[in-house]
C-alpha angles and dihedrals in degrees: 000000000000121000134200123172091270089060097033096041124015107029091058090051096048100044077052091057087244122177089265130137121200109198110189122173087049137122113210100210097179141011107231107220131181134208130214112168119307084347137094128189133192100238096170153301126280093217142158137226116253141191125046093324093060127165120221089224144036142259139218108213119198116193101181087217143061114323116222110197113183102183105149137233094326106012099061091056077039088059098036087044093055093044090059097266115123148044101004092209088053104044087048087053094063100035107267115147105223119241092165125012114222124163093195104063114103093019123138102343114195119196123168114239131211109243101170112189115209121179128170127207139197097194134351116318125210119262093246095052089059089039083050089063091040086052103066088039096054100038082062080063104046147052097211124045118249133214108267095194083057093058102048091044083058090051090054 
């Protein structure tokens, strides 16, 4: 069964009436940390509110427990970036006070993206016209080219 952290941690807690909050339609802009000594804690998120019941302003929302961001593939090193965690040098350059270097964050970010093929007929089309279209989709997936004849003989 594939996992992700919906289905590992929050789905659980919430199905066990556990103190949880799930806050969908809003855009976390900062993480709040504080600092005391050598320590930093995640305290909560300065957001807003988005979709058609928008707020004009933000909030900073303060769970007194643990925080759970999920952001994806960029906006979670965007996040971390614009709370001062990240590439010192970078965050120097725009302006981010650091609170945490680290080099890596940021790096090499990976998301899948939708490339939905659509084709029309009016009649039956030849194998290496539809290979032609899985092709470019699979050579954005892939470091090595495959063979495209091998993928629509496996669709038959």
């Amino acid at each position: 069964e594939r996992r992700d952290a919906f289905t590992s941690l929050l789905k659980p807690r919430l199905a066990a009436n556990e103190n949880v909050v799930l806050m969908a339609g809003w855009t976390a802009e900062k993480i709040i940390i504080s600092q005391d000594g050598d320590t930093l804690n995640a305290t909560g998120i300065l957001a807003y509110k988005t979709g058609l019941l928008a707020y004009n302003r933000k909030f900073e929302l303060n769970p007194g427990g643990e925080i759970l961001i999920s952001a994806g593939a960029y906006g979670s090193p965007k996040l971390l970036m614009l709370s001062g965690i990240g590439p010192k040098e970078h965050l120097e350059n725009v302006g981010v006070d650091t609170l945490v270097d680290l080099p890596a964050v940021g790096q090499n970010l990976v998301d899948t993206p939708v490339c939905p093929i659509v084709m029309f007929s009016t009649g039956p089309k030849p194998k290496t016209q539809i290979a032609n279209g899985l092709e470019a989709y699979v050579h954005y997936f892939s470091d090595r080219a495959l063979e495209a004849g091998d993928k629509v003989a496996d669709m038959e």
